[in-house]
MIKEPA-25071 format. One record per atom (N, C-alpha, C): atom name; residue number from 1; residue in one letter; x, y, z. Coordinates in Angstrom, 3 decimals. Layout:
% residues N
ATOM vexza titor seke       px       py       pz
ATOM    CA   NUM    a        X        Y        Z
...
END
This chain:
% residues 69
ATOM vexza titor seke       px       py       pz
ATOM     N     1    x   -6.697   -7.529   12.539
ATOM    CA     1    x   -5.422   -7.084   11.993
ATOM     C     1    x   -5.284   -7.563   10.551
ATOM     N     2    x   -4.705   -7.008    9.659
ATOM    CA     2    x   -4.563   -7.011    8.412
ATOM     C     2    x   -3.117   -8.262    8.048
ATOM     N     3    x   -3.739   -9.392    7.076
ATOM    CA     3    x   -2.613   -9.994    6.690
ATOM     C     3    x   -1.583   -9.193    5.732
ATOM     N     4    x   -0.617   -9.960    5.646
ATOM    CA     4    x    0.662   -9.232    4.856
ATOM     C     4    x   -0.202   -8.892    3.538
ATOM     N     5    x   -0.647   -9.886    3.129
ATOM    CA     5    x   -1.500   -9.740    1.816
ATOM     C     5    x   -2.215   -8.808    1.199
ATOM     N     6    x   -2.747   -8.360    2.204
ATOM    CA     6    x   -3.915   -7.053    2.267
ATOM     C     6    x   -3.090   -5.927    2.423
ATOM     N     7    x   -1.667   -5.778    3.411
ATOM    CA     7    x   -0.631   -4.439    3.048
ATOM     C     7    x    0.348   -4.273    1.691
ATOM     N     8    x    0.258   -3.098    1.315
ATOM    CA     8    x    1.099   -3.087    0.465
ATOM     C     8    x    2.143   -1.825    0.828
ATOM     N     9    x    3.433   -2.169    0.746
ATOM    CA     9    x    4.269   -1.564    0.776
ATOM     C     9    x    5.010   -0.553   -0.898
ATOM     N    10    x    5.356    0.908   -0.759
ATOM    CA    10    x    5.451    1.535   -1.738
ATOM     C    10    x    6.703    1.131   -2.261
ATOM     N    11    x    7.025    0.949   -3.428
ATOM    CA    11    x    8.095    0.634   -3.720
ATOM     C    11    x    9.137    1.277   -4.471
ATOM     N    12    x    9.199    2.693   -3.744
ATOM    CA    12    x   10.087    3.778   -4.477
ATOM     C    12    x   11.453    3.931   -3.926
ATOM     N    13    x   12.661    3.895   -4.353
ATOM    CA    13    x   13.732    4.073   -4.109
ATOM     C    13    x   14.196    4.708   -2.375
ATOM     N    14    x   13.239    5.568   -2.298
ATOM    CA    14    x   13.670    6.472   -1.107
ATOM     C    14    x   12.764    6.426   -0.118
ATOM     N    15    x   11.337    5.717   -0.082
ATOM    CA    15    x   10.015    5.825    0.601
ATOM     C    15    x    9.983    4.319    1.384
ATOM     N    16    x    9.261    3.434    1.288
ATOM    CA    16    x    9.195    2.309    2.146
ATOM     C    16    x    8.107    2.663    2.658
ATOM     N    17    x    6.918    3.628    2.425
ATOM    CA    17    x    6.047    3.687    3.112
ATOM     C    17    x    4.703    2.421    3.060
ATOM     N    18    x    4.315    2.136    3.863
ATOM    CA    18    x    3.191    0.327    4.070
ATOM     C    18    x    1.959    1.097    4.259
ATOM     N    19    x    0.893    0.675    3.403
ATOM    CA    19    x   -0.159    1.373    3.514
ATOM     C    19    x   -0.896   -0.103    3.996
ATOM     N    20    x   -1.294    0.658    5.448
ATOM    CA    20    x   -1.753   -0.675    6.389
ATOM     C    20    x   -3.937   -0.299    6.413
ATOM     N    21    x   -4.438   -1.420    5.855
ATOM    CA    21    x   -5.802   -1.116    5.942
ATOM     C    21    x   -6.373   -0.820    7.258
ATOM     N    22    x   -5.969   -1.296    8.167
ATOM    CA    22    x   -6.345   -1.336    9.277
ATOM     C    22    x   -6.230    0.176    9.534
ATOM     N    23    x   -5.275    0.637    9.149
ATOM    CA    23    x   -4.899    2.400    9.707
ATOM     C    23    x   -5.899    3.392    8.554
ATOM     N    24    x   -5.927    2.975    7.566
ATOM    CA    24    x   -6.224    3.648    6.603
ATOM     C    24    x   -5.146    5.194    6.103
ATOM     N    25    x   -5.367    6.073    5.855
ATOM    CA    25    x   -4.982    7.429    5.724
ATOM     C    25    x   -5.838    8.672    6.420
ATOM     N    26    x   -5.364    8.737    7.123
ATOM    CA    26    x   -6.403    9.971    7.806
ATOM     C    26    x   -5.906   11.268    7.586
ATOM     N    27    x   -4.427   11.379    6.630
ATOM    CA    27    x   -4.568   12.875    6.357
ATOM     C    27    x   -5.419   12.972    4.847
ATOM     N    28    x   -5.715   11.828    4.062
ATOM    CA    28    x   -6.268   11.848    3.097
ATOM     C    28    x   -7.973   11.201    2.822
ATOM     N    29    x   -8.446   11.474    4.218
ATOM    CA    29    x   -9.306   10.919    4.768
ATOM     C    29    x   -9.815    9.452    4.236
ATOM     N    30    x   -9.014    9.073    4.370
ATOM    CA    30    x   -9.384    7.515    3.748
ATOM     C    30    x   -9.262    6.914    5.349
ATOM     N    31    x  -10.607    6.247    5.870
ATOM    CA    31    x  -11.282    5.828    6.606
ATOM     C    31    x  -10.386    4.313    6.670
ATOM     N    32    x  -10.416    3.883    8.587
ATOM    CA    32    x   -9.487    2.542    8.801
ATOM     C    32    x  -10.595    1.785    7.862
ATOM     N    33    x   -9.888    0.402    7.671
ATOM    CA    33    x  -10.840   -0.659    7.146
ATOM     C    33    x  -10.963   -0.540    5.265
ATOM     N    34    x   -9.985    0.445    4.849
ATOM    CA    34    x  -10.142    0.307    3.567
ATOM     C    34    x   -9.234   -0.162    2.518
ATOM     N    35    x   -9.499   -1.250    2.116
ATOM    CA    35    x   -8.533   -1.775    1.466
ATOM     C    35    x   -7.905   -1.437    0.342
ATOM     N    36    x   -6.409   -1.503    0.175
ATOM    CA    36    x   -5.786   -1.422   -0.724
ATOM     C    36    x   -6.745   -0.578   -2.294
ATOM     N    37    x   -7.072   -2.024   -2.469
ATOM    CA    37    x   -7.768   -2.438   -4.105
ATOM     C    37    x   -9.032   -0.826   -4.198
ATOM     N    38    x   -9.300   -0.777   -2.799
ATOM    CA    38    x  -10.440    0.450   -2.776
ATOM     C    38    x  -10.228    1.495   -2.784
ATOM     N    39    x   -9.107    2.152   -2.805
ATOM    CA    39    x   -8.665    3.654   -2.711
ATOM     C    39    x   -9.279    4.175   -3.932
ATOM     N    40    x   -9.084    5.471   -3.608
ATOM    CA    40    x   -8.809    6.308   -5.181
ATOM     C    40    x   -7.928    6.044   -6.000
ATOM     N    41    x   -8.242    6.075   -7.249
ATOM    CA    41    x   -7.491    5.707   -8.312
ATOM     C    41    x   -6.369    6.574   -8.761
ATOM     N    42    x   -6.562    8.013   -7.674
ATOM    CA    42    x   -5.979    9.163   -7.382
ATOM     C    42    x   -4.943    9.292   -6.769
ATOM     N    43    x   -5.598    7.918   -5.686
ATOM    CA    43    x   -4.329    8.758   -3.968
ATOM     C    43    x   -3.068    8.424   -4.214
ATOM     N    44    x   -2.346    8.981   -3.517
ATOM    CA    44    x   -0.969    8.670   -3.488
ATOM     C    44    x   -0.365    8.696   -2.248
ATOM     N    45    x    1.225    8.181   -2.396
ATOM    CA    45    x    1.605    7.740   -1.489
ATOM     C    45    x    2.067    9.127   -0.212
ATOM     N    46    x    1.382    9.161    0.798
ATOM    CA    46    x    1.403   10.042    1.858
ATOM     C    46    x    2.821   10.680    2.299
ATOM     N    47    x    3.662    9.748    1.653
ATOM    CA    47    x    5.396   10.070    2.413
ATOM     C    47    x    6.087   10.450    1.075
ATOM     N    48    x    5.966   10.195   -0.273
ATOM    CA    48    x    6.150   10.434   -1.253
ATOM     C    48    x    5.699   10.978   -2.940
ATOM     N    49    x    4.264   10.639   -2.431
ATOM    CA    49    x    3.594   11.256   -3.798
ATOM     C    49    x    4.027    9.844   -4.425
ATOM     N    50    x    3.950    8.709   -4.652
ATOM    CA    50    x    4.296    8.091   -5.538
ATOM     C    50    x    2.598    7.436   -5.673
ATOM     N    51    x    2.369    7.266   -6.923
ATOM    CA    51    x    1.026    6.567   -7.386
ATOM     C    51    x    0.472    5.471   -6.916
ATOM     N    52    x   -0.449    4.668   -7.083
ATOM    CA    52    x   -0.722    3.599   -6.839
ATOM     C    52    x   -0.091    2.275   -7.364
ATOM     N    53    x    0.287    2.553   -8.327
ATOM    CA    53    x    1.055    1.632   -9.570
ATOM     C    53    x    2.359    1.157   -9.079
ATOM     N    54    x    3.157    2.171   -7.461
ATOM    CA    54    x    4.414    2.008   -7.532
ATOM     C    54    x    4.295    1.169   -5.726
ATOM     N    55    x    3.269    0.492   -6.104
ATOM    CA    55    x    3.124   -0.239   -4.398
ATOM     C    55    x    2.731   -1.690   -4.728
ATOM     N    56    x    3.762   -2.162   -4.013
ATOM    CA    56    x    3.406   -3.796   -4.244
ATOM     C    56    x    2.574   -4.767   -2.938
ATOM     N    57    x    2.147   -5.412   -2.834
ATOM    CA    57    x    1.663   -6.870   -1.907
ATOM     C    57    x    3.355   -6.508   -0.879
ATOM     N    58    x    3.438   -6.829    0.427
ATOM    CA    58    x    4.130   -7.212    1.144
ATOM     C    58    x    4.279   -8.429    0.889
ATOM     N    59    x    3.092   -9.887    0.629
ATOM    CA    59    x    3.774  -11.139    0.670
ATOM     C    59    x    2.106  -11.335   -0.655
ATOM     N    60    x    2.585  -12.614   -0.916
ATOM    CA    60    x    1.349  -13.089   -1.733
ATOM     C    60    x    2.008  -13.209   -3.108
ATOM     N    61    x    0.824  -13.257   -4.151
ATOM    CA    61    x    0.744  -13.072   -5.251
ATOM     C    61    x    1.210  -11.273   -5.860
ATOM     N    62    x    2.153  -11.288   -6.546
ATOM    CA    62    x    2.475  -10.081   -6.920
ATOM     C    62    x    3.305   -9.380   -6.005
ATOM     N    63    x    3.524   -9.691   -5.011
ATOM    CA    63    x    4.574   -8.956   -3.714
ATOM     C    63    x    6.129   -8.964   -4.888
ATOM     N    64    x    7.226   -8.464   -3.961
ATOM    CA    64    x    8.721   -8.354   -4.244
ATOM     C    64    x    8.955  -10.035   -4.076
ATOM     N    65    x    8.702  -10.325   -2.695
ATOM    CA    65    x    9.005  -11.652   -2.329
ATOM     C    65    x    8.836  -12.877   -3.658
ATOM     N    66    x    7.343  -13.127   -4.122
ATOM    CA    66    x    6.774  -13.649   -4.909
ATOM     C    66    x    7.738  -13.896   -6.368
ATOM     N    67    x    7.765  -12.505   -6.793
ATOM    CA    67    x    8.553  -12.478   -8.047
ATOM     C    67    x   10.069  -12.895   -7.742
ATOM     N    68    x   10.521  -12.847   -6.450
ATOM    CA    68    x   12.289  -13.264   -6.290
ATOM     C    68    x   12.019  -14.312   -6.275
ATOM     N    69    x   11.057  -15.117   -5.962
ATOM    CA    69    x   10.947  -16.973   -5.664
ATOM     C    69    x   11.481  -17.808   -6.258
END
């Protein structure tokens, strides 16, 4: 199972979508087991179209949490 660390959640106003490695994307055939950092530099967010740029860490370094600390 994937730590918080390794999910990142999208961080667009209306989406909340968690891109979990363990699941991967299978309508964008991105295979379970692929992490974050490894996607396409392309994909986007499955529930919103939002980029890669607009998804943060759930916990860690760089998360929402992190920066409120």
């Amino acid at each position: 199972m994937a730590r918080a660390e390794d999910m990142y959640q999208c961080q667009t106003v209306d989406c909340g979508f968690v891109y979990d490695p363990d699941r991967g994307d299978r309508r964008r055939k991105i295979p379970a087991g692929t992490a974050f950092a490894d996607l396409p530099d392309d994909w986007r967010c499955p529930s919103c179209g939002a980029g890669k740029k607009l998804f943060r860490p759930l916990a860690g370094e760089g998360s929402v949490v992190a920066e409120q600390g």
